[in-house]
N, C-alpha and C positions, 0 to 999 in steps of 0.2 A: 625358301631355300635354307638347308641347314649349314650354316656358318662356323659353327662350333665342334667340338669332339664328343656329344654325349656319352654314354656310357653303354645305353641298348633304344633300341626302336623297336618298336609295335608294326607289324605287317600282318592285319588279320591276325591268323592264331600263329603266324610266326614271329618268333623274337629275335631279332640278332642284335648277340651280342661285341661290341668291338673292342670292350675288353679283355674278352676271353677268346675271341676270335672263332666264332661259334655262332649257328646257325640253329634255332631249339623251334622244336614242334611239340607240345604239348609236354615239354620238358625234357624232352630226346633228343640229344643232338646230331643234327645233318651233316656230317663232313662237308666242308667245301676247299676247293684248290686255292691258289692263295690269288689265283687272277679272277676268279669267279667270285672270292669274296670281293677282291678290290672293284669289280665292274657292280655288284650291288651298294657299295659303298660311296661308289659315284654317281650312280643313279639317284638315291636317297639326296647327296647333297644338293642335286640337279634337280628336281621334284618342283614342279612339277612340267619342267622343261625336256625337251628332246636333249638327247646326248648323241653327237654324229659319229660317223666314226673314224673321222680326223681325231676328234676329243679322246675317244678310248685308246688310240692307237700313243697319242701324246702321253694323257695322261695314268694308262693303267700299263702302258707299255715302254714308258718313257721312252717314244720316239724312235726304238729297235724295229726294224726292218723284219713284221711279218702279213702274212696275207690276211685278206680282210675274210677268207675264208676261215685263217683260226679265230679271229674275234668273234666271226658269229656263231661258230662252233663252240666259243666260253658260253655265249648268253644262250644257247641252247642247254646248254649244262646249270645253269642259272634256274631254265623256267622247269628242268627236269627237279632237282632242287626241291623247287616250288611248287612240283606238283601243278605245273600252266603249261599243259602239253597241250590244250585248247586254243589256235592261234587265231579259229574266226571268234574266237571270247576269251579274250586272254583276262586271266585276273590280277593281274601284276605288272607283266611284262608287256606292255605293247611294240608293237613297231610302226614304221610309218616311210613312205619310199622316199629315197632324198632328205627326210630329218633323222634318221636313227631311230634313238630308243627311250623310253619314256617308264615311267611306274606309274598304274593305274591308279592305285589308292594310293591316298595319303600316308606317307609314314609318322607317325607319332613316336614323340619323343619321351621314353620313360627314363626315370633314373637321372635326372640334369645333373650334375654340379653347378652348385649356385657361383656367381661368378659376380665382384661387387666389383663397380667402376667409381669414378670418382667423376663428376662431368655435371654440368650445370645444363638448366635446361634448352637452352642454345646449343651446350655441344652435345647434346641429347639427338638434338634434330640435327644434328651437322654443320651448324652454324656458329661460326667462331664468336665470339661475343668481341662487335669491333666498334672502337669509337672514331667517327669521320669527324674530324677539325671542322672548323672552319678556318679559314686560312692565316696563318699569322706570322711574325718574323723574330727570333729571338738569334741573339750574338752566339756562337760558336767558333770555337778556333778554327761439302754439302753438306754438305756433307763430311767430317773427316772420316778419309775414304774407310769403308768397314775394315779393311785391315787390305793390305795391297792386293791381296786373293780375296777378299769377304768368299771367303774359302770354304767350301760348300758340302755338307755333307750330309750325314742320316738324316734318309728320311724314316719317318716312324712305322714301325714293326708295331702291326696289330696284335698289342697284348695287354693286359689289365695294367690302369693307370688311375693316378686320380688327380685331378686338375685343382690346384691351389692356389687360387691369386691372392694378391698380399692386399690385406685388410688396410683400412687408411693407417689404424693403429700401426698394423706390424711396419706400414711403406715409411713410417716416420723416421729421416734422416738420421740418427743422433751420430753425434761426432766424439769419435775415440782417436786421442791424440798420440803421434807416433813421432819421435823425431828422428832423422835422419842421421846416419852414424857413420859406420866406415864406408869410406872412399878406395873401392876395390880395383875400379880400371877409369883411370881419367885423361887418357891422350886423347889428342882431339881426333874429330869423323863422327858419323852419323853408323850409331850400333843398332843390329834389328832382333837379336835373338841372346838367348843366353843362357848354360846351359853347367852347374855344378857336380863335380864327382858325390859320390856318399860317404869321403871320407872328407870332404870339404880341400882338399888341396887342388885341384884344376878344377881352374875356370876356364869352358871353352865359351867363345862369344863372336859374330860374326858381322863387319865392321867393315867401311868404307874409310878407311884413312888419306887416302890421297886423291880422291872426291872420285867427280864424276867418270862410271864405266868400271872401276877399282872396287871389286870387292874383296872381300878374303876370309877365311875362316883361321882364327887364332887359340891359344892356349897357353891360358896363364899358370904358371906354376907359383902357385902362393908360398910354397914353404924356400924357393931360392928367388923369386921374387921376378924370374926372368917369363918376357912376353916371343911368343915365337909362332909363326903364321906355318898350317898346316898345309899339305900339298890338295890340293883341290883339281877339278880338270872344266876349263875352260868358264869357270863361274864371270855369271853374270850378278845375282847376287843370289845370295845363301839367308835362304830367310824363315829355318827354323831348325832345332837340330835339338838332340839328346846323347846322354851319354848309353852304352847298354851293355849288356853282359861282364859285371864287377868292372865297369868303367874300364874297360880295357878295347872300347871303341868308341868311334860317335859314328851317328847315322846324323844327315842332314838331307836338306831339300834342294837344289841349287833351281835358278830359273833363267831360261836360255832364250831370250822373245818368244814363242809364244809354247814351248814346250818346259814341265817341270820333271826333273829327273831327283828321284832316291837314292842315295848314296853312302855305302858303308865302308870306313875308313878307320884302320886297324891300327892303332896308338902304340902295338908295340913290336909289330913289324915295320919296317922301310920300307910299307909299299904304295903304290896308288890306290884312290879310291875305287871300290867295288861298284859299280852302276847297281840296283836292285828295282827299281821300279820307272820306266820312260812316259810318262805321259803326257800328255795331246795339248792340255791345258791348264788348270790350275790344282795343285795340291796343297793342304793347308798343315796344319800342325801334326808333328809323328809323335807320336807316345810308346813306350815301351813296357810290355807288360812280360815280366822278366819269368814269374813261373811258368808259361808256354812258351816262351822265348819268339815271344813274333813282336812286330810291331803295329802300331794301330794310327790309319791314318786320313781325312778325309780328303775330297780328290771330285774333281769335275770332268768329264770329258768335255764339254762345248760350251764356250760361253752362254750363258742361257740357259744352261741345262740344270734340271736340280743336283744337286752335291751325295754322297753318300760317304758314311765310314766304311773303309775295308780293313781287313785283317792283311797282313804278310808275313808266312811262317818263313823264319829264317833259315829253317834245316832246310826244305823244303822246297821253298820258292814262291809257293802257292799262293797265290791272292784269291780271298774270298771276301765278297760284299759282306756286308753286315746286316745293313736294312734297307729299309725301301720307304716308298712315299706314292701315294696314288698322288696328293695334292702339286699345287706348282708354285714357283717364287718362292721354296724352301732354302733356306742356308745356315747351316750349322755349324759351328764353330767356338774354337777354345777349350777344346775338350781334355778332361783331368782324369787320371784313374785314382780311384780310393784308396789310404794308407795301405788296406788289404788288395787290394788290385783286382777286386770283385766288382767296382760297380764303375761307372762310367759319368759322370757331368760333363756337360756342355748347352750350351745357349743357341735355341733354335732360332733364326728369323723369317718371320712371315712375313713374306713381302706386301700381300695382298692385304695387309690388315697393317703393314710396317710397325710389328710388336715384335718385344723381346721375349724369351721363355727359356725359363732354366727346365732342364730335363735331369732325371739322373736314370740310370738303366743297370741290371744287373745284366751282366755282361751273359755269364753262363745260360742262363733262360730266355735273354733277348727282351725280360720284360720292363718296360715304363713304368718303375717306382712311383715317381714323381714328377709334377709338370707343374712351375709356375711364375705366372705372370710377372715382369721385374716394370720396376719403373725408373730403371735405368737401362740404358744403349749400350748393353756387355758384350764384349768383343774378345775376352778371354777369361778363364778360370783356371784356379790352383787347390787344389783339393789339400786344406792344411790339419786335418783332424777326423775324425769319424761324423763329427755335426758340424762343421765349419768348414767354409770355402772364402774362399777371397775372387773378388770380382773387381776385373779392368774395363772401365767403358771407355767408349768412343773417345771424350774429354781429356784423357788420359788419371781419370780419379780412381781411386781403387775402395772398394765398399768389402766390410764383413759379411759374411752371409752366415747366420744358424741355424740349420734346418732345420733343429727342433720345432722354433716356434716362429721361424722364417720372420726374424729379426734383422735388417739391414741397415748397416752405420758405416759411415766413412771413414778412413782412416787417411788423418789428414796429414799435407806435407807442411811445409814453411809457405808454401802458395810462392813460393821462387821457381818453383818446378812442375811439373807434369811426367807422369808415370808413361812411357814405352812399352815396357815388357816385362812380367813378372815371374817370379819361380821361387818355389819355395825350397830350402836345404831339409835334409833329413833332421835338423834339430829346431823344423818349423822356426826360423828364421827367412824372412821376407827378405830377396835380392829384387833389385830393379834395374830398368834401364830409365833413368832419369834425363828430361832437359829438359833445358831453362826456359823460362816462359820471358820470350822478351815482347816489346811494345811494339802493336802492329800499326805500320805506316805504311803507303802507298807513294810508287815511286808512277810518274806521268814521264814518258821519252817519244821520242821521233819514232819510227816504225818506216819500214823496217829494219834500219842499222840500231835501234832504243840507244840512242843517245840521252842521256839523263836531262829532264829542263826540269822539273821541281817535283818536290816532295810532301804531300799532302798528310799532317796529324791533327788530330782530335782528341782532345781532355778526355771522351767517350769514343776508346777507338771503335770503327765501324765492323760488322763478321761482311762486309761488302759495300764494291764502292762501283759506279760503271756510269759508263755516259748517259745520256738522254740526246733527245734527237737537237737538241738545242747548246751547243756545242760550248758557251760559255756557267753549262748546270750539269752539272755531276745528281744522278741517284744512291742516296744514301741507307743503309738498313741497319739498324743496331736494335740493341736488347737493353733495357733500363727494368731491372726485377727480372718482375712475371711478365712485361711486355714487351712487345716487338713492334718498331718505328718505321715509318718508312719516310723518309726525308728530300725533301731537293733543294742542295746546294747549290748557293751562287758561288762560283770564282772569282768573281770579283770584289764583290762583298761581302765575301766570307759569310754571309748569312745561312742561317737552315729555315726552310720553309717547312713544317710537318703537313702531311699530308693525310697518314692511316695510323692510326696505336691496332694491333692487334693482339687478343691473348695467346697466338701461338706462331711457330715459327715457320715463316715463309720464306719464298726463294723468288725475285723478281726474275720472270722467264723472257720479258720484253716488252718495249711499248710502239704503239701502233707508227705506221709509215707517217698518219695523219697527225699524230701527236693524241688523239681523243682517250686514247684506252691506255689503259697498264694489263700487261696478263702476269698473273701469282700463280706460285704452284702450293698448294698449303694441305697436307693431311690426304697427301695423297690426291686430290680435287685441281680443278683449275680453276681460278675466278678470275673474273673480270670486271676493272675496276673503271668507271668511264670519271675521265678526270674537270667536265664540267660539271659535277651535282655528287662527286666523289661518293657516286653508287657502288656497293660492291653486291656481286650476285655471282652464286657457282654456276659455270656451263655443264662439268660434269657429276655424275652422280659419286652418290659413297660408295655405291657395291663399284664403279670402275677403277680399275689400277693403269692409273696414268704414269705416261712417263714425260713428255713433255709437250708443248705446243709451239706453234708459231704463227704470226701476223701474216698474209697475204702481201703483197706487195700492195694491192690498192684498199687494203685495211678494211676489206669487208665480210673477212671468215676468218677461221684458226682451223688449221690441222695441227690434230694432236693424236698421239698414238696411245693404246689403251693393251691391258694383256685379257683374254677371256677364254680362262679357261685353258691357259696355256700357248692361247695364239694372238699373234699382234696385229691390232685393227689398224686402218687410217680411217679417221671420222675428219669429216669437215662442218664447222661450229660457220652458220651465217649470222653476225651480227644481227643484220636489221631484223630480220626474220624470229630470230631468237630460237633454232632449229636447228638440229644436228641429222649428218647423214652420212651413211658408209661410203668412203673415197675410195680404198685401196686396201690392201694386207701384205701380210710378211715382212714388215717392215717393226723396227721399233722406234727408230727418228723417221723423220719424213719431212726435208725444210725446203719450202720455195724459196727461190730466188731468181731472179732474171723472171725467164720467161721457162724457166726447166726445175726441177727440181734434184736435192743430193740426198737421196734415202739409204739408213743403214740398216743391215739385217739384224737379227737376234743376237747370230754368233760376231759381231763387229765389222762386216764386208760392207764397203763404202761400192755405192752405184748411183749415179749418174741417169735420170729417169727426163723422159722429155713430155713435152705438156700433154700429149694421148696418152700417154704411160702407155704407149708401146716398145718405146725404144728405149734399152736397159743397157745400160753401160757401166761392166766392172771396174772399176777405181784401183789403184797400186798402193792399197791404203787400207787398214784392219785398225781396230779401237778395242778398248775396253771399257764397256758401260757399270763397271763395279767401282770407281776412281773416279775423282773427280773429270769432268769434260765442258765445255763450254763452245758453243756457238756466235759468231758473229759475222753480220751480213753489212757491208757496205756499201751500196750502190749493184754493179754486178759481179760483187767479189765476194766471196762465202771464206772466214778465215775459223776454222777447227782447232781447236786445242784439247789434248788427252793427256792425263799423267800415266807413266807406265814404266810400273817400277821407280827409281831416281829421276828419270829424265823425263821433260815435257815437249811432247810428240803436237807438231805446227804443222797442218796442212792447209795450203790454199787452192782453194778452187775459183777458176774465172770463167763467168761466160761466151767468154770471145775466146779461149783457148780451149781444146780436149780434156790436156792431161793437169794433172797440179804440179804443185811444189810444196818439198819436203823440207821438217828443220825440224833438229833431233837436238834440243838443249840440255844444259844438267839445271833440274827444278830448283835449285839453290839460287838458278840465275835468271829465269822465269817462270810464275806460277800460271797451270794451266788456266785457273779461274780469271782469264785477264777480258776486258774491255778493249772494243777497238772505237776510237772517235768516227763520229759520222762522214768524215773526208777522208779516212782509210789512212792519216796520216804521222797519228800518237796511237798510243797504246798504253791503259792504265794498268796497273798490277801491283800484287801484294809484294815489298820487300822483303825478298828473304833471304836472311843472312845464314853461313856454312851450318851447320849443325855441329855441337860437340857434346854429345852425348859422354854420361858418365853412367857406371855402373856402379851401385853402393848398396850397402847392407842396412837397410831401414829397421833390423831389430825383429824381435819375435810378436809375433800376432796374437799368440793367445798366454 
């Protein structure tokens, strides 16, 4: 299967190329439509498997409502192409009744871009390099969510590109020190965007001052010094915005549960905001690119669904895509236009591979400049020079980027803070949204009223803390270096028992009813660790993209859901047997409990499924699977946690009852990632205190 983006493949004496988006026969090129290139293009990935036509419908149609009469009317256009109008000897193209579509020859890969990884020979083969303890006692005192939308967009426009991943040389860290300077907006609340005139006197910035539900969109006037909240209509919160046309408006985002609406709002008229764009589900950052005067913005219809960048002419009205993506689990995002407003950066992420990738595009031609590998988790970019960009990841650290020689250095703070949001002024001068990095503690309470009983720190605070089935041991995970711990604590004696060091970072997904097993989620895989002889061995493969699993009630399988190809499996993993086998589909969670199970869809619809899985019961309950979420099962009580937006979204589900029960908190006051003790009776979670984000001018960059 090909994995990667070659350049061209060899097909007999035909060449396609996917740079040039070109189909050559003896060096003539074949016109093809752009559905017919994308269905040879996913055939070749798929090689030398069937493609159904569920799969072409998903993935070369994204999921648009056509008959399966026009798909097979493209691949007939294909084998015309191809010159395989021969269907009892096809040379190319086969078919097959009930599997689809297949390519007879081998495609050959010409032209590679050499691509260098960094990985020892363990994680060569996919095998973490892990040291098992032997057991000992020494004294001791996901995700951050890809941005609240991991907000989705381009996908890639077949045109000539050349794929550059950063050599160990170039990925080497070096640290360019910045300090931190004016203090531009520092009243307190939790700020999410931020957005300067080009003459540098208003600051507009978008701000929750009086906490939970209270958003608002504000406007600082630097030169009289006064702060004054802009009219908005009905915001839930406002979570990205720019200034456009000589600063004499802002367009912003607002987000209304589960719809994001566009909004242009006129600075020097008295009026209310303009509605410009209503959509279904998530929209990510808006960019203005001033000499066509439109805006440019990314945007999902369905949870689940890959992301695209659109255009919005402002005369106009007109929304036109930008690009496309035959592939699936794309998400793009942080996209910057260049000091000339000709080219485009942004940070693709593949889910299926869960890697970062800076892309840059010239906007006019549609074509992929540049594509390359980062070895940082980038979640935003600011386009500060013709060869310079500045990079915000996940962590909240901000790296220089030089495209010349794709040089990448940190630019560091006082390590008292963590970077929100960045924007660069027209006098390349670095604004942020700054907050303090305080010390992560864990508060243990009664449940369900969380009456506070104690509060759990550690010299080494832990990224997670949760119960075990043995109600006086808390499971512990922390990071010491390059490695990652996995620990269990006594409560009583404050001891840590290690148990796994591994070289990479896991997520403990749960441990068996029987106590025997631990399941990890690590690199994408699922492993299972059995905690007499602390084996650790992967149930699933590398090429699968997992999302998560769960323990059986009588601890002797895992269902866990998987994406292929765009579609969501249930596999069930038998323990003893050491065997997997397809359960169910359409689902991406799938968790037993009781004697029934609570399966979610793609797009977040919570159902109710009973042990024939015949009988499907819609739920009064939607998620988002881009934000943190957590599962916990106690006895016959399923309790769900979702963050969504500020607030952290509690459902319970009970076997003896139909319906649930709802709790809509402000996240300041519970983190979704929380633990529930084995008696249904505490509830562990992370401490988190209000936010008071500042806004300050870190100084110029280059």
């Amino acid at each position: 299967m090909v994995t990667s983006h070659p350049a061209k493949y060899a097909l007999a004496e035909y060449t396609l190329d996917t740079g040039n988006y070109s189909l050559l026969f003896n060096g003539k090129t074949i016109p093809l439509e752009p559905k017919v290139f994308a269905v040879l293009v996913l055939l070749i990935q798929e090689y030398p498997r069937f493609v159904t036509l569920e799969q072409l419908h998903q993935q070369v149609w994204q999921g648009r409502v056509v008959s399966d009469t026009a798909v097979r009317r493209t691949i007939s256009k294909l084998r015309q192409a191809l010159s395989d109008t021969d269907s009892a000897n096809p040379r190319f193209v086969k078919s097959q009744m009930k599997r689809g579509y297949a390519l007879v020859i081998n495609p050959v890969v010409i032209d590679k871009p050499a691509e260098k990884t960094l990985s020892s020979a363990a994680a060569s083969a996919g095998i973490p390099a892990a040291k098992l303890l032997v057991k000992r006692r020494f004294p001791g005192p996901v995700m951050f969510f890809l941005m609240v939308l991991l907000l989705i967009s381009l996908g890639i426009s077949w045109y000539q590109f050349s794929i550059r991943p950063l050599s160990p040389q170039q990925s080497a860290l070096a640290s360019v020190a910045l300090a931190a300077g004016e203090s531009l907006i520092d009243i307190p609340g939790e700020k999410v965007d931020l957005a300067l005139s080009a003459d540098g006197r208003f600051l507009a910035f978008s701000a929750s001052i009086k906490g939970h539900g209270s958003w608002q969109l504000f406007l600082h006037d630097r030169l009289s010094g006064q702060i004054k909240p802009l009219p908005t209509i009905g915001s839930h919160a406002v979570t990205t915005l720019s200034f456009i046309r000589s600063d004499s408006a802002v367009v912003y985002i607002d987000i209304a549960g589960e719809r994001c609406r566009l909004y242009l709002l006129d600075l020097k008229e008295n009026a209310q905001p303009q509605l410009l764009v209503d959509q279904q589900f998530s929209m990510g950052n808006v960019i203005y690119q001033s000499a066509l005067d439109r805006l440019i913005f990314n945007a999902t219809a369905h949870q689940g669904d890959n992301g695209y960048y659109y255009s919005y002419d402002l005369a106009s009205g007109k929304v036109q895509q930008l690009t496309f993506s035959a592939a699936s689990m794309i998400v793009d995002i942080g996209g910057s236009l260049s000091p000339d407003q000709q080219q485009l950066a942004m940070v693709r992420y593949r889910g299926q591979h869960d890697e970062f990738r800076l892309q840059i595009y010239q906007l006019a031609s549609k074509q992929l400049l540049q594509e390359t590998a980062l070895p940082v988790r980038a979640t935003q970019i600011q386009w500060i020079s013709a060869d310079q960009l500045v990079l915000l990841d996940q962590a909240g650290a901000a790296w220089r980027y030089q495209l010349s020689n794709q040089q990448l250095s940190e630019i560091t703070l006082d390590g008292k803070n963590r970077i929100r949001r960045l924007f660069i002024s027209s006098e390349q001068q670095l604004l942020a949204i700054v907050r303090p990095v305080v010390e992560r503690s864990y508060i243990e309470a009664s449940w369900p009223d969380r009456q506070t009983q104690q509060f759990y720190r550690f010299s080494n605070p832990p990224h997670d803390l949760a119960y075990s089935p043995d109600p006086q041991k808390l499971w512990l995970t922390l990071r010491q270096g390059d490695e990652y711990q996995l620990l269990l604590y006594d409560i009583n004696s404050q001891q840590q028992q290690q148990v796994l060091i591994l070289d990479s970072d896991f997520q403990l997904l749960g441990q068996s009813p029987d106590q025997q097993y631990l399941l990890l989620k690590m690199k994408k895989r699922l492993w299972l660790l059995q905690l007499s002889n602390n084996q650790l061995k992967p149930i699933t493969a590398q090429t699968q993209v997992v999302e998560s699993g769960f323990f059986s009630a009588d601890s002797q399988h895992i269902l866990f859901t998987e994406n292929e190809a765009g579609r969501w499996l249930v596999n069930r993993y038998l323990i003893a047997a050491q065997t997997t086998e397809r359960f169910t589909q359409n689902y991406r969670l799938f968790i037993p409990f009781a004697n029934e199970y609570l399966a979610v869809e793609p797009q977040g619809q919570f159902y109710r499924v009973d042990s024939t899985l015949q009988q499907v019961v819609k739920q009064d309950a939607k998620m988002m699977f881009d934000v943190p979420y957590q599962v916990n099962i106690h006895g016959n009580t399923l309790l769900f946690s979702n963050m969504q937006m500020a607030d952290t979204f509690l459902w319970q589900f009970s076997a003896q009852q139909p319906g649930l029960s709802q709790q809509i908190l402000p996240r300041n006051e519970i983190d979704p990632r929380l633990s529930i003790s084995p008696d249904g009776n505490k509830v562990l979670y992370f401490n988190i205190q209000r936010n008071n984000d500042r806004i300050v001018n870190l100084g110029k960059v280059i």
